[in-house]
C-alpha positions as CSV (number, residue, x, y, z in Angstrom):
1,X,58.6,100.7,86.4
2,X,57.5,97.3,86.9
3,X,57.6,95.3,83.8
4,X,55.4,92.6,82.5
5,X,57.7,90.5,80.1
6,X,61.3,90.9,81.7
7,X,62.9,87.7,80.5
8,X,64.2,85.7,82.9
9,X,65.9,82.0,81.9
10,X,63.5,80.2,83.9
11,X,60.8,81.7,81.8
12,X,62.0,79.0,79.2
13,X,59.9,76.4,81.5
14,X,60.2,72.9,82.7
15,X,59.8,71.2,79.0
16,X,60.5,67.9,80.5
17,X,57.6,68.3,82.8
18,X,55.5,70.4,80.3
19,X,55.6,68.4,77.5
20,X,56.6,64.8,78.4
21,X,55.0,63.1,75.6
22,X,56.3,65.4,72.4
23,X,59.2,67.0,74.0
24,X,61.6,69.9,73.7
25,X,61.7,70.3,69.6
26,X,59.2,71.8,67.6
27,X,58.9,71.8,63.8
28,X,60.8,74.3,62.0
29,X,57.9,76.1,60.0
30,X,56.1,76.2,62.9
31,X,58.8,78.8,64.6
32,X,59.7,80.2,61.4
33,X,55.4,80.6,61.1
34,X,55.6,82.9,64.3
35,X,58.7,84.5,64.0
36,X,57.7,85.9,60.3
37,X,54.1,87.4,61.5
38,X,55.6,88.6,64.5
39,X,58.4,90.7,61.5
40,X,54.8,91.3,59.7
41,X,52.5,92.6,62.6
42,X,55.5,94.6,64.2
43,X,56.4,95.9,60.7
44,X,52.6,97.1,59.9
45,X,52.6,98.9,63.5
46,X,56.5,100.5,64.0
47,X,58.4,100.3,60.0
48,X,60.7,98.3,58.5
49,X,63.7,99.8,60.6
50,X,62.5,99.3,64.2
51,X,61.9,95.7,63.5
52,X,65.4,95.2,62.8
53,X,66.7,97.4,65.5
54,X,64.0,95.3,67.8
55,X,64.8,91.7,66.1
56,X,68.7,92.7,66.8
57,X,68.2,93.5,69.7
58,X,66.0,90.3,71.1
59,X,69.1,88.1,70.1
60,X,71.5,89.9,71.8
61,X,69.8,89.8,74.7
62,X,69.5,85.6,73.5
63,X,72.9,85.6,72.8
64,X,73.8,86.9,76.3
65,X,71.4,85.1,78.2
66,X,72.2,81.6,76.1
67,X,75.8,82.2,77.0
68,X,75.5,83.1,80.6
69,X,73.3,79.6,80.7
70,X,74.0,76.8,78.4
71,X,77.9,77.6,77.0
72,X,79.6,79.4,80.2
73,X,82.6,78.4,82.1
74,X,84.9,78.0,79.2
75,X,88.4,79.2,79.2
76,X,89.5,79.9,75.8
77,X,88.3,80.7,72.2
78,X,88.6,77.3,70.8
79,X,86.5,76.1,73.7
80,X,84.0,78.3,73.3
81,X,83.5,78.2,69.5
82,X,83.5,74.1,70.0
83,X,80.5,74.7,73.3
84,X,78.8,77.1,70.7
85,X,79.1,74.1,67.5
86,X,78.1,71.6,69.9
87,X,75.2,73.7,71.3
88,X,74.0,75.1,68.0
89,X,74.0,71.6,66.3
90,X,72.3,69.8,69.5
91,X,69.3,72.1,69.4
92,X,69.2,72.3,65.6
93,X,69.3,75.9,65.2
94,X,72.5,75.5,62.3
95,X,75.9,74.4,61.8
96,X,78.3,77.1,62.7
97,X,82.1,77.7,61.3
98,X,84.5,80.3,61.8
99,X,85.7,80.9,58.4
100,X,88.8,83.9,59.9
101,X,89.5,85.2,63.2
102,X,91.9,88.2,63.9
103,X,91.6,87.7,67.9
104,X,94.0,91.0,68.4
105,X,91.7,93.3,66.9
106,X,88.7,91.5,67.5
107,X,87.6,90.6,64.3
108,X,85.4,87.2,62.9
109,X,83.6,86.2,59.9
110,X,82.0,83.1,60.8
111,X,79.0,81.7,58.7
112,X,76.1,79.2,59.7
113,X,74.8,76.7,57.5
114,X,71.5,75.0,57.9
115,X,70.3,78.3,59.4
116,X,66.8,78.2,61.3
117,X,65.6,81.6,60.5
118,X,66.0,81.2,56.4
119,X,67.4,78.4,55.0
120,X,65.2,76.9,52.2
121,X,63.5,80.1,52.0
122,X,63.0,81.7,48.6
123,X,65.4,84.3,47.5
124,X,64.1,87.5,48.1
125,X,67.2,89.9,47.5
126,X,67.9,90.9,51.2
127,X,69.3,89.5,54.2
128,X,66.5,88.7,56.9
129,X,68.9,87.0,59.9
130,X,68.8,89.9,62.1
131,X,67.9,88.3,65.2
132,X,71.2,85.9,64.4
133,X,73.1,89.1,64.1
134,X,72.3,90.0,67.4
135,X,72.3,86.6,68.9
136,X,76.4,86.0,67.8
137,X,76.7,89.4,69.1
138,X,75.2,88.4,72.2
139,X,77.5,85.2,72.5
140,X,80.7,87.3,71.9
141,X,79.6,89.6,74.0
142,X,79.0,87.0,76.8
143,X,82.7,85.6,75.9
144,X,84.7,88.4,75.9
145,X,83.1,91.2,78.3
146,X,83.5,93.5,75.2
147,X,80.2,94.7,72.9
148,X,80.4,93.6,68.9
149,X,78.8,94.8,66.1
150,X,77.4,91.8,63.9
151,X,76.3,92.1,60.3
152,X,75.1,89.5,57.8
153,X,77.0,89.4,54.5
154,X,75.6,86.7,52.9
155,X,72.4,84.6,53.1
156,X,70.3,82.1,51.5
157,X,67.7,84.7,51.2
158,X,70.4,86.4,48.7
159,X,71.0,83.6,46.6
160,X,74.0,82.3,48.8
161,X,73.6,78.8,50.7
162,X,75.1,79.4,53.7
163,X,74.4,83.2,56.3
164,X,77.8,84.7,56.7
165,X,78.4,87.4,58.9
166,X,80.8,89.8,59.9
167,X,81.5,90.4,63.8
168,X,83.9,93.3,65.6
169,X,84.1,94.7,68.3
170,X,82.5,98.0,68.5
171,X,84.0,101.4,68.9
172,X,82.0,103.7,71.3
């Protein structure tokens, strides 16, 4: 089947060329604007549950495809934790820290502050950073070869000030 929206990096555009006079950034309640009816629209059509899956599932495929084309080539976990800080922080999408890492069995908490998807949003007594869920995911995944299951633990949306989330790797 021939599909209409396969991404493809170069999908992402030449912003230098397209937009020469306002540039690459873009006002955070303006993505946060489309990102939340997108949620709404989806959830009205498909539930509550196939959102998530579907929002997890688009930052994996971020996470990989981000990897494979702005961090690759490093050669060790410190290097790529410091690419992914560097990279996270230059495109203002949060401040990311690895709070534990068991590297033998494949185990992370790692939290980011300053989060794009929900910071400074009112509490509303559930997590909502399941794209970033699957967008770490994605980035480990890239790193290592090996799949990982990510889960928020905390999040401003919770009452906390900072998204924390749990990442292993996943038993099939």
């Amino acid at each position: 089947m021939k599909r209409k929206y396969e991404f493809q990096w170069e999908l992402l555009g030449d912003l230098a060329a397209g937009r020469p006079n306002l540039g690459p950034m873009v006002s955070t309640d303006v993505y946060r604007l489309m990102q939340f009816c997108f949620r709404d629209v989806l959830e009205k059509h498909y539930g509550t549950e196939m959102v998530d899956t579907l929002f997890y599932e688009s930052g994996l495929l971020a996470g990989k495809q981000f990897y494979q084309n702005v961090i690759r080539d490093v050669k060790d976990f410190n290097s790529f934790i410091q690419a992914i800080q560097t990279a996270l922080a230059d495109k203002k999408i949060g401040i990311l820290r690895v709070e534990s890492a068991d590297h033998e069995n494949g185990k992370y908490v790692m939290s980011i502050s300053e989060d794009l998807d929900c910071s400074g949003l009112p509490e509303l007594d559930y997590e909502v950073c399941v794209y970033d869920e699957g967008f770490i995911a994605g980035l480990l995944e890239g790193f290592t070869g090996k799949q990982y299951s990510v889960k928020e633990i905390d999040c401003w949306c919770t009452g906390d000030r900072t998204c924390r989330f749990t990442a292993e790797i996943s038993v099939k």
